[in-house]
Residue frames as qw, qx, qy, qz and C-alpha x, y, z in Angstrom:
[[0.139, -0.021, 0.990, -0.011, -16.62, -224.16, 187.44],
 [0.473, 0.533, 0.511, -0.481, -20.43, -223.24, 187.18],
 [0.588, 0.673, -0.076, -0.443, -20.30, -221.42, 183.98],
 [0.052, 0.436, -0.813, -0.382, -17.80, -223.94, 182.70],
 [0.327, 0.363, 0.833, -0.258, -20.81, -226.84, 183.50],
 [0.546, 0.611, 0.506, -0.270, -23.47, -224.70, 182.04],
 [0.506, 0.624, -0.430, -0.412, -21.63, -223.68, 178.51],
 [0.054, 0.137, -0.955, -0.258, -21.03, -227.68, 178.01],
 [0.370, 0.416, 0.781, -0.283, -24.52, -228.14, 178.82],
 [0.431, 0.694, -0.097, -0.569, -25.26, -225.53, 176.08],
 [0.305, 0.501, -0.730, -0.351, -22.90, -227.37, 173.61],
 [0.137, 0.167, 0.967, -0.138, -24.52, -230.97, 174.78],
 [0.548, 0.644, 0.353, -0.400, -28.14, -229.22, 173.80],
 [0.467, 0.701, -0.252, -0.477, -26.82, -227.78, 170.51],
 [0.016, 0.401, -0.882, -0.245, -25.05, -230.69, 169.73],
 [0.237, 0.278, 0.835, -0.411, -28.25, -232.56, 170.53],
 [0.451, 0.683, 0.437, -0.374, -30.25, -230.35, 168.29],
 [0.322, 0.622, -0.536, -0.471, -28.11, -230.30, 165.25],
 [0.226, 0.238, -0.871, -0.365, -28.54, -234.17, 165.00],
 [0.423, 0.242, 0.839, -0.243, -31.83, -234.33, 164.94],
 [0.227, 0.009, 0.745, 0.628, -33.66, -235.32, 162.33],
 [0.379, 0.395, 0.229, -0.805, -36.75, -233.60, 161.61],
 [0.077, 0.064, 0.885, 0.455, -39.48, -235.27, 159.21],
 [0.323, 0.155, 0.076, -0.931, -42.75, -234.46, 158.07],
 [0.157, 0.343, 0.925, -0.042, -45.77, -237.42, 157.80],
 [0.453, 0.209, 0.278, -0.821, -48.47, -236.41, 155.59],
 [0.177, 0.041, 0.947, -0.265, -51.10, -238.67, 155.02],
 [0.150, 0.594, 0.774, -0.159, -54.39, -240.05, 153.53],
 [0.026, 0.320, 0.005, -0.947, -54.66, -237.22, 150.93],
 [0.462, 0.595, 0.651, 0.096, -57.63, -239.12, 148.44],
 [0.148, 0.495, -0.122, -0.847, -56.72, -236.55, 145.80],
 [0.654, 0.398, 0.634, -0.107, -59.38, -237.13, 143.27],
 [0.504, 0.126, 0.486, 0.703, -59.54, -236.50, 139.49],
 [0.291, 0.089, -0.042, -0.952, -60.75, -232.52, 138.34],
 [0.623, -0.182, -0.290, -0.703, -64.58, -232.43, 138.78],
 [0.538, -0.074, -0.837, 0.068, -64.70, -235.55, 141.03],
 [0.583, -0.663, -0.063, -0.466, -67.44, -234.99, 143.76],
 [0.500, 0.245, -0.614, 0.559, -65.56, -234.94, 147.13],
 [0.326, -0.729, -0.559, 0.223, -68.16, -233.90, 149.25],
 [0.075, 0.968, 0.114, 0.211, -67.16, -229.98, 148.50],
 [0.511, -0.691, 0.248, 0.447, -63.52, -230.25, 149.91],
 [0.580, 0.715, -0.391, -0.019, -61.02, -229.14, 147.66],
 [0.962, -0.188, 0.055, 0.191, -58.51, -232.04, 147.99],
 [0.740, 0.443, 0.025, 0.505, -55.59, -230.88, 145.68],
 [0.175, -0.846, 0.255, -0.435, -55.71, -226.81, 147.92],
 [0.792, -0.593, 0.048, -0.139, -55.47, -228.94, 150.63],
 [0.921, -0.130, 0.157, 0.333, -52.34, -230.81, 149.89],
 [0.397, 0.631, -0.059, 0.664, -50.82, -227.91, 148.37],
 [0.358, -0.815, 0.226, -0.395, -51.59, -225.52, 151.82],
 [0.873, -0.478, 0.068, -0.077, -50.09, -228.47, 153.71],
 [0.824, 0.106, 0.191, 0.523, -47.06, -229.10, 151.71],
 [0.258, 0.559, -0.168, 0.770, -45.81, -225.35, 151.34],
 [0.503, -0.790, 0.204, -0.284, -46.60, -225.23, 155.30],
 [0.901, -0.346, 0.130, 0.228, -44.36, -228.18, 155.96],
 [0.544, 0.495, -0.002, 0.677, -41.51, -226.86, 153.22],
 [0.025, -0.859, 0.120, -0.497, -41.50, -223.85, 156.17],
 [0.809, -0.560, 0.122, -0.133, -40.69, -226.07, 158.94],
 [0.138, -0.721, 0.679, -0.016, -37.30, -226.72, 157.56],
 [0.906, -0.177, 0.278, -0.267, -37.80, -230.48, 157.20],
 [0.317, -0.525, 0.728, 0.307, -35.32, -233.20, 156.33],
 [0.042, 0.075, 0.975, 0.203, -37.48, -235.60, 154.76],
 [0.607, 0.115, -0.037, -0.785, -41.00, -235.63, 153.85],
 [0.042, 0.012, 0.964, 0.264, -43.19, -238.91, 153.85],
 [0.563, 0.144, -0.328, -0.745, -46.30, -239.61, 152.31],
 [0.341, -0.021, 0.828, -0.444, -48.30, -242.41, 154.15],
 [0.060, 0.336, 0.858, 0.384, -50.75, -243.73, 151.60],
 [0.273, 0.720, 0.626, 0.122, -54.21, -243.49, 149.97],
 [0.095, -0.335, 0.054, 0.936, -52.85, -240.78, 147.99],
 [0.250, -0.019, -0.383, -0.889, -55.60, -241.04, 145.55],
 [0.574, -0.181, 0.052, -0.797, -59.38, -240.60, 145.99],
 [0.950, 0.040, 0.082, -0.298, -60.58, -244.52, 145.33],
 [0.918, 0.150, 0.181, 0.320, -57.99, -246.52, 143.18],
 [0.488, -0.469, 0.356, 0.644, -54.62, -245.93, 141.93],
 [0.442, 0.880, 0.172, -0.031, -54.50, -243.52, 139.03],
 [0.794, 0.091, 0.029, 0.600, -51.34, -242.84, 137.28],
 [0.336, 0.631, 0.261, 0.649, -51.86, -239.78, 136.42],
 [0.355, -0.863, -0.064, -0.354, -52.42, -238.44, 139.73],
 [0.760, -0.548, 0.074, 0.342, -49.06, -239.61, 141.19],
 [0.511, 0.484, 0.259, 0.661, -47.65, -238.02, 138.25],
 [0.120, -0.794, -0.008, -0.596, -49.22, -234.54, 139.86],
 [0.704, -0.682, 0.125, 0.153, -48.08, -235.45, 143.48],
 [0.819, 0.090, 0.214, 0.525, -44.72, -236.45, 142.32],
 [0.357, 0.592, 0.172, 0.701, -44.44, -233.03, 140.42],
 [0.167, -0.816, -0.005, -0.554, -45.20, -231.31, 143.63],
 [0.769, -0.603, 0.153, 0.145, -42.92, -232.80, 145.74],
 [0.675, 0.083, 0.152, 0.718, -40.16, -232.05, 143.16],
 [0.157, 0.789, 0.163, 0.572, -41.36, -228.94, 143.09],
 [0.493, -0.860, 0.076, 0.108, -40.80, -228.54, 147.03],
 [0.740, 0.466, -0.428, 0.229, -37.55, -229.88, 146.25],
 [0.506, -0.327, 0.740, -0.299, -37.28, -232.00, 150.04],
 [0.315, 0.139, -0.919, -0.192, -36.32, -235.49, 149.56],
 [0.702, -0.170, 0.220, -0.655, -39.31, -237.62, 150.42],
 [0.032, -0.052, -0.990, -0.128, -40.55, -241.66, 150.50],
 [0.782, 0.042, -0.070, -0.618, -44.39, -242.48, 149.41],
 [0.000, 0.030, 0.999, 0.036, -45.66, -245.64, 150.25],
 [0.248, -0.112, -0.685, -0.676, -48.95, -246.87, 149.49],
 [0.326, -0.117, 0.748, -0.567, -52.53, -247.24, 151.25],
 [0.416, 0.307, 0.815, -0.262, -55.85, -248.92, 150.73],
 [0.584, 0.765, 0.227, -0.147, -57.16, -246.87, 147.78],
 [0.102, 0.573, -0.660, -0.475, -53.14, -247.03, 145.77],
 [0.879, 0.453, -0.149, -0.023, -52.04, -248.72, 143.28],
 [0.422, -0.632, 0.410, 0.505, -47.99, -249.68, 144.78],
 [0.784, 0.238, 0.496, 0.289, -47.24, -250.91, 141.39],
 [0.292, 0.773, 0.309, 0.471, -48.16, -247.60, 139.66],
 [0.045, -0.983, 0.171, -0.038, -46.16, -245.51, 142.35],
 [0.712, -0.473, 0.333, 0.398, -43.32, -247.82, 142.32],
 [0.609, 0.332, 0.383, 0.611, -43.19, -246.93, 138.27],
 [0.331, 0.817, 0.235, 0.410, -43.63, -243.37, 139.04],
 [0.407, -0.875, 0.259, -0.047, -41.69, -242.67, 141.66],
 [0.431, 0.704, -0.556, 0.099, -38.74, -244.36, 140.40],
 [0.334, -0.591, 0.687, -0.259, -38.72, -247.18, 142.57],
 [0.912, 0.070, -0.197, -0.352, -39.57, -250.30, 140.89],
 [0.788, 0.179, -0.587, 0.052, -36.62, -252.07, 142.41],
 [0.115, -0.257, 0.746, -0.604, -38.00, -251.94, 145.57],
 [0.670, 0.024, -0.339, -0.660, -40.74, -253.95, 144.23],
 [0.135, -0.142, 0.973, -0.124, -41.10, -257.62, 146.08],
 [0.045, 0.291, 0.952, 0.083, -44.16, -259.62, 144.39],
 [0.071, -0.572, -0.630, -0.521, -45.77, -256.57, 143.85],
 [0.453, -0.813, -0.228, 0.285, -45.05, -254.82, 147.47],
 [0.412, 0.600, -0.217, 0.650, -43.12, -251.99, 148.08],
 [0.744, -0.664, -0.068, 0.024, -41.64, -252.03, 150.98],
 [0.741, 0.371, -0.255, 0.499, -37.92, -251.05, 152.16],
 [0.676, -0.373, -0.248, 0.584, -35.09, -249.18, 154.24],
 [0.375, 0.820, 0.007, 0.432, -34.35, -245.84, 154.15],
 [0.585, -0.420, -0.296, 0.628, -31.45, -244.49, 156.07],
 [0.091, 0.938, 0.203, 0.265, -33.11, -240.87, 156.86],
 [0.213, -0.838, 0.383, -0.325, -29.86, -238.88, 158.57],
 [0.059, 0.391, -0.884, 0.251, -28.23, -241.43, 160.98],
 [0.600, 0.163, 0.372, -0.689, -31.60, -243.51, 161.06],
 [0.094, 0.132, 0.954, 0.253, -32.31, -246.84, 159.64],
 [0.470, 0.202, 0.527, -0.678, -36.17, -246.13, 158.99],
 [0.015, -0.182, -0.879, -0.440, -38.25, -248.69, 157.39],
 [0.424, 0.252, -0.003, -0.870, -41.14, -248.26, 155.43],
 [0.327, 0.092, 0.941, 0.002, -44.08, -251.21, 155.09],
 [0.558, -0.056, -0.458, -0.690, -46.78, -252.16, 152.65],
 [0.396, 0.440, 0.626, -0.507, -50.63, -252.50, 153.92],
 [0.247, 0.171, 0.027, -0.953, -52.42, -251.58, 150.94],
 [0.538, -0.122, -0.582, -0.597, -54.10, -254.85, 150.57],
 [0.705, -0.575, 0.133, -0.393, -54.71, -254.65, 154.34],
 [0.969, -0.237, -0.075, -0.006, -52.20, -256.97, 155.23],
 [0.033, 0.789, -0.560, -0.249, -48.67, -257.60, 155.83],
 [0.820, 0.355, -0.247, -0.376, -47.46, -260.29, 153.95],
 [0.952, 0.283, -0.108, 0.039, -45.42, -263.30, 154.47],
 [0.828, 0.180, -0.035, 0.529, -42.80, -262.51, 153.15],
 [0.035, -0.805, -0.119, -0.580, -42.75, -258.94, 154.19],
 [0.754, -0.651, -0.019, -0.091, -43.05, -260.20, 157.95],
 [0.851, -0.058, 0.023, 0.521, -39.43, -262.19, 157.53],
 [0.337, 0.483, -0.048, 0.807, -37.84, -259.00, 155.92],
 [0.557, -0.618, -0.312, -0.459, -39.53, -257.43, 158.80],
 [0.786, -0.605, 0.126, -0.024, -37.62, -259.27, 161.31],
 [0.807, 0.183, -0.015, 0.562, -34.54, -259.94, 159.51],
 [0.165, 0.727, 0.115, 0.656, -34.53, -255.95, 159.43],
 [0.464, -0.819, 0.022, -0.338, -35.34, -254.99, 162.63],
 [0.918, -0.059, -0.064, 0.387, -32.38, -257.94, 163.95],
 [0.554, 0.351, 0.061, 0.752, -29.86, -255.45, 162.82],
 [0.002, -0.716, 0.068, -0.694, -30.93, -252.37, 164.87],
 [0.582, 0.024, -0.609, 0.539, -29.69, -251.75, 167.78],
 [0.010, -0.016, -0.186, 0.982, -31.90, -248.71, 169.11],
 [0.528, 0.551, 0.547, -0.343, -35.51, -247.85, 168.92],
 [0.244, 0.234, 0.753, 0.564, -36.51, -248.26, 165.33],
 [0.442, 0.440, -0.010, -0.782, -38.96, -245.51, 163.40],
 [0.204, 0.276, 0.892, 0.295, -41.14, -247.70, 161.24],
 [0.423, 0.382, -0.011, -0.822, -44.02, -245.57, 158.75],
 [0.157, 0.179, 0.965, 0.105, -46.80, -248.07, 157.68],
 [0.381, -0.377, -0.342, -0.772, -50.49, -246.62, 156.28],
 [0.664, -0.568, -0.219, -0.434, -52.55, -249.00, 158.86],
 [0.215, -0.690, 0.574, -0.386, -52.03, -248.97, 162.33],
 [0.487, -0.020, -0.861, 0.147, -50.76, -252.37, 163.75],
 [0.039, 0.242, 0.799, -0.549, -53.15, -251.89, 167.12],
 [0.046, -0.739, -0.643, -0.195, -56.79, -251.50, 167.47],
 [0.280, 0.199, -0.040, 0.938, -57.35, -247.93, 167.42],
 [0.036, 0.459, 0.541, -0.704, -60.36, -247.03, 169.67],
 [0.316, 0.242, -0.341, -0.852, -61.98, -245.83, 166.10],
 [0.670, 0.208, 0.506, -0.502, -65.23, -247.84, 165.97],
 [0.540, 0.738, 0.065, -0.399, -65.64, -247.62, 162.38],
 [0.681, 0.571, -0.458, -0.004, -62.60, -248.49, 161.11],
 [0.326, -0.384, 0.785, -0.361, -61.92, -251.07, 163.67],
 [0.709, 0.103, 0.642, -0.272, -64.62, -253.00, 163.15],
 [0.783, 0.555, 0.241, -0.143, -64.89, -252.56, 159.06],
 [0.600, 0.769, -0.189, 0.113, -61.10, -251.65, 157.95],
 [0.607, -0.748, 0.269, -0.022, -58.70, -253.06, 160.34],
 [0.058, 0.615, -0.784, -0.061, -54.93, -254.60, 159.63],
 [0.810, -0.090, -0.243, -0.527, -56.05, -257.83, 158.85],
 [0.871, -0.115, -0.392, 0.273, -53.09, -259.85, 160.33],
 [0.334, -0.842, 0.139, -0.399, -52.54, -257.69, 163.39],
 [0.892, -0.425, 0.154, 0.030, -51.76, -260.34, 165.53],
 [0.766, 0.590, 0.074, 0.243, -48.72, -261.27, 162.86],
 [0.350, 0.716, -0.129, 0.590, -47.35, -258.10, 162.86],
 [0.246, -0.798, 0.275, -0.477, -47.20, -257.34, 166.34],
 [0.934, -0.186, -0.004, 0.304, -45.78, -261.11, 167.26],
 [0.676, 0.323, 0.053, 0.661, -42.37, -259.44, 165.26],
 [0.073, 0.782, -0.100, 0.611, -42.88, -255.91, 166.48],
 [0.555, -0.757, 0.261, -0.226, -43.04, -257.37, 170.45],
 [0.852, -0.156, 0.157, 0.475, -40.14, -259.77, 170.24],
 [0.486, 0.600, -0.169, 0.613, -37.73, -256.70, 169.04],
 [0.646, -0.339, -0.416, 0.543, -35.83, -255.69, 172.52],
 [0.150, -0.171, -0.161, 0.961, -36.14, -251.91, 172.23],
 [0.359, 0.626, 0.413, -0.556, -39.16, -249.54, 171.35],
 [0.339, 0.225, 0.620, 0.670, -40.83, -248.70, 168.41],
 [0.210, 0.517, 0.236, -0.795, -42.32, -245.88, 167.12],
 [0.352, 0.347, 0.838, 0.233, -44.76, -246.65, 164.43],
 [0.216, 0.442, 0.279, -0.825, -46.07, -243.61, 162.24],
 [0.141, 0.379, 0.883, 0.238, -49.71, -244.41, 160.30],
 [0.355, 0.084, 0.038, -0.930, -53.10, -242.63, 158.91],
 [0.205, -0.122, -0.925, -0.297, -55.61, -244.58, 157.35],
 [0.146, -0.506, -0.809, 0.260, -57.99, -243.69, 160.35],
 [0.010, 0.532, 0.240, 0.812, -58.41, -239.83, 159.43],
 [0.453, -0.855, -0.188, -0.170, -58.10, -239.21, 163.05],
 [0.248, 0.634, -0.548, 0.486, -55.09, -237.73, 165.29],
 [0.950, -0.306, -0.061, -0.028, -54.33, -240.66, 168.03],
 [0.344, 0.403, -0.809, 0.256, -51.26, -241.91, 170.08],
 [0.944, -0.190, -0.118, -0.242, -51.41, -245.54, 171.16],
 [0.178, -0.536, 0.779, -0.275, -49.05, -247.41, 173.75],
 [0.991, -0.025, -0.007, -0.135, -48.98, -251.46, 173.48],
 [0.971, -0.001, -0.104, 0.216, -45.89, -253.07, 174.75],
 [0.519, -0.270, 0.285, 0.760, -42.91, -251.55, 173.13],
 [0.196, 0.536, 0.489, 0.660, -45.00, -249.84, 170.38],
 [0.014, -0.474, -0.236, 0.848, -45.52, -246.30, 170.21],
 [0.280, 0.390, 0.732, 0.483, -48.19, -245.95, 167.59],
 [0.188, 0.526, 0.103, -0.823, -49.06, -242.34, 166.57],
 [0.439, 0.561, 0.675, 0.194, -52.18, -242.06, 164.06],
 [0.197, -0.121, 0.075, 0.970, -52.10, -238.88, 161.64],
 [0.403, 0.653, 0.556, -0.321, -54.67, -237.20, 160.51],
 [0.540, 0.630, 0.535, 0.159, -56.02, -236.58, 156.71],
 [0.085, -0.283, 0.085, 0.952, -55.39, -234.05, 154.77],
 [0.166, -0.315, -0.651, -0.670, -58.69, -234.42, 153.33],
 [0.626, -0.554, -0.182, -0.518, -61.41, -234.89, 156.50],
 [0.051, 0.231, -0.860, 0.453, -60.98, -236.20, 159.88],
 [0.476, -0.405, -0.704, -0.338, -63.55, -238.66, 161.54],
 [0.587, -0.486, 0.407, -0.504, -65.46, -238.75, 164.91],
 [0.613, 0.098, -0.772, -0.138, -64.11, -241.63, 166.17],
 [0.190, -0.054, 0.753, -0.627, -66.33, -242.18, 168.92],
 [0.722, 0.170, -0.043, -0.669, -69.12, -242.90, 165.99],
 [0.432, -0.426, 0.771, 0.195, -69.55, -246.11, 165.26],
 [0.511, 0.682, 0.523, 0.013, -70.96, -245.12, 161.87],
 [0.570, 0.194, 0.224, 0.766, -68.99, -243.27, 159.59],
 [0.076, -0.960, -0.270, -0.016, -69.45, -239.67, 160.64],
 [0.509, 0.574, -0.043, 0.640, -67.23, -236.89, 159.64],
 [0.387, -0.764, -0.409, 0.316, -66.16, -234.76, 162.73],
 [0.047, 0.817, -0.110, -0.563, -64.12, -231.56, 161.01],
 [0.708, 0.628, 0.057, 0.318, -62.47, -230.55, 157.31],
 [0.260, -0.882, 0.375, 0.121, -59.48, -229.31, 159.09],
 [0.907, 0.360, -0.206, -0.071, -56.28, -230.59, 157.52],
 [0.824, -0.513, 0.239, -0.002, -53.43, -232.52, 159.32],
 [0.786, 0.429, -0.370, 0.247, -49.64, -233.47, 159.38],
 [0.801, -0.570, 0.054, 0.175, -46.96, -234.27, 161.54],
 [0.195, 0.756, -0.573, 0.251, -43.66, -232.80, 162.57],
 [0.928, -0.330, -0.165, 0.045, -41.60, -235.47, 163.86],
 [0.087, 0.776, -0.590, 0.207, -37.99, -235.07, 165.44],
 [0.994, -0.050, -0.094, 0.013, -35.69, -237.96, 165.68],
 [0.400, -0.741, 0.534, 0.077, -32.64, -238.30, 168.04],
 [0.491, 0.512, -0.676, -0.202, -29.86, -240.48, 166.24],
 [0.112, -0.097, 0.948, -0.282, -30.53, -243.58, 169.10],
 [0.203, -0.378, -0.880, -0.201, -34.15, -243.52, 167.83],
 [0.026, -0.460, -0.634, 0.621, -35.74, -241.83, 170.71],
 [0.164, 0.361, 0.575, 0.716, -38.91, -239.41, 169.07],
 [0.078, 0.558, 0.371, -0.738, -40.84, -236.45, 169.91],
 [0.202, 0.301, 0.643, 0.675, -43.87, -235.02, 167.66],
 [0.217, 0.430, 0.260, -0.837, -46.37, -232.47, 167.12],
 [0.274, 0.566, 0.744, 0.227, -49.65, -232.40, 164.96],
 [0.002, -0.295, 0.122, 0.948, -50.24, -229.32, 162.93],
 [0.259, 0.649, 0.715, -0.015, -54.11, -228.36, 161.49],
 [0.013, 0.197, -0.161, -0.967, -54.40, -225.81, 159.14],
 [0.472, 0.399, 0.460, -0.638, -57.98, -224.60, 157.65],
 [0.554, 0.293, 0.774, 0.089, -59.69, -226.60, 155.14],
 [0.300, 0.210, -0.365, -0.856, -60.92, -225.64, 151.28],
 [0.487, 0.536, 0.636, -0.267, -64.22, -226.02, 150.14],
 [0.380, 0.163, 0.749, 0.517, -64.74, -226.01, 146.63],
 [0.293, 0.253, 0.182, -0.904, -66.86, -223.18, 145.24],
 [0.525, 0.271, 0.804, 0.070, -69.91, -224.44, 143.91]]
């Protein structure tokens, strides 16, 4: 009777750990264009070391949390991301932050008809996993975004995985609290606390490595793959060049468990 107990408890784990879903968040890479002063990081090593470490982890899915490029949206440089995420060859979603262009990754990533008024925003169903993916990248959420938003969420029954560039709470980061915050916070979290189960919300934008608890929200911040800040400055002040990404695992009812990984930074020879 014992060992009959513990070999279903085995087969209740393994059964348990074959359907989860296992995703990789990386984030806030500002690659810039060749020769573009970056303050001596190499941007482009960086996202390469970070993206053949995650391609070892086995991953289901790969996303790409905004400001992939340095300042503004550049075509040409989602062209070179793009090529190196077909080159891992793991399906992924890219959504956009504060320094994209969505427009110019929705034509290069093949998604222009998830375009709404110039957002990109939508559903992906990652494994058994509804998981939606929002547009911030002109700091807001929009409107009409919000409704789809709530019309969406309606329809799940479980906790919900939601991947957005800025975080929907204040994030204890001086600096980009006070000068780069979600501008209709309030907004977004009306719709995120009226859903009846949890959320897990995963963001960068703050180029620091944070989990926040408000309500029902679980809000985990990644960190850069370019710099991380000190965010106890409230002056922009760089606190390492270590780069950052997240392993998430995701149970088919929603439920999530994660881990930050830092690997060691390039510097550009001068």
């Amino acid at each position: 009777m014992v060992l009959e107990g513990a070999i279903s408890r085995l087969i209740f784990l393994a059964c348990k750990l074959f359907l989860l879903m296992k995703i990789i968040q990386i984030t806030d890479l500002h690659i810039a264009n060749e020769g573009e002063d970056t303050f001596g990081v190499d941007v482009r090593q960086n996202f390469l070391d970070v993206l053949n470490t995650a391609k070892s982890y086995a991953p289901g899915f790969v996303v790409l949390s905004g400001d992939i490029c340095f300042n503004t949206g550049e075509l040409h440089i989602y062209q070179w991301v793009k090529s190196q995420l077909d080159f891992a060859g793991l399906p992924y979603a890219v959504i956009g932050g504060n320094h994209d262009d969505s427009k110019m990754i929705a034509a290069v990533f093949q998604a222009g008809h998830l375009l709404t008024g110039g957002d990109l925003y939508y559903k992906r169903h990652i494994g058994n996993n509804p998981v939606l993916f929002l547009e911030t990248s002109k700091g807001i959420v929009s409107d009409e975004q919000l409704a789809w938003l709530q019309k969406e969420l309606s329809q799940i029954k479980h906790d919900a995985v939601i991947f957005m560039h800025h975080p929907p709470v204040i994030g204890g980061v001086p600096h980009m609290d006070i000068n780069y915050p979600l501008q209709n916070m309030a907004a977004v979290q009306e719709v995120f606390f009226n859903f009846p189960h949890h959320i897990s919300v995963f963001c960068g934008h703050y180029h620091v490595e944070k989990v926040l608890c408000k309500r029902n929200l679980t809000v985990h911040i990644t960190p850069s793959t370019y710099f991380q800040m000190d965010w106890h400055a409230e002056r922009f002040s760089v606190d390492h060049l270590r780069p950052g990404f997240r392993e998430i695992s995701i149970r088919p009812d929603g439920v999530v468990d994660s881990t930050v990984v830092y690997l060691e930074g390039n510097k550009i020879d001068a």
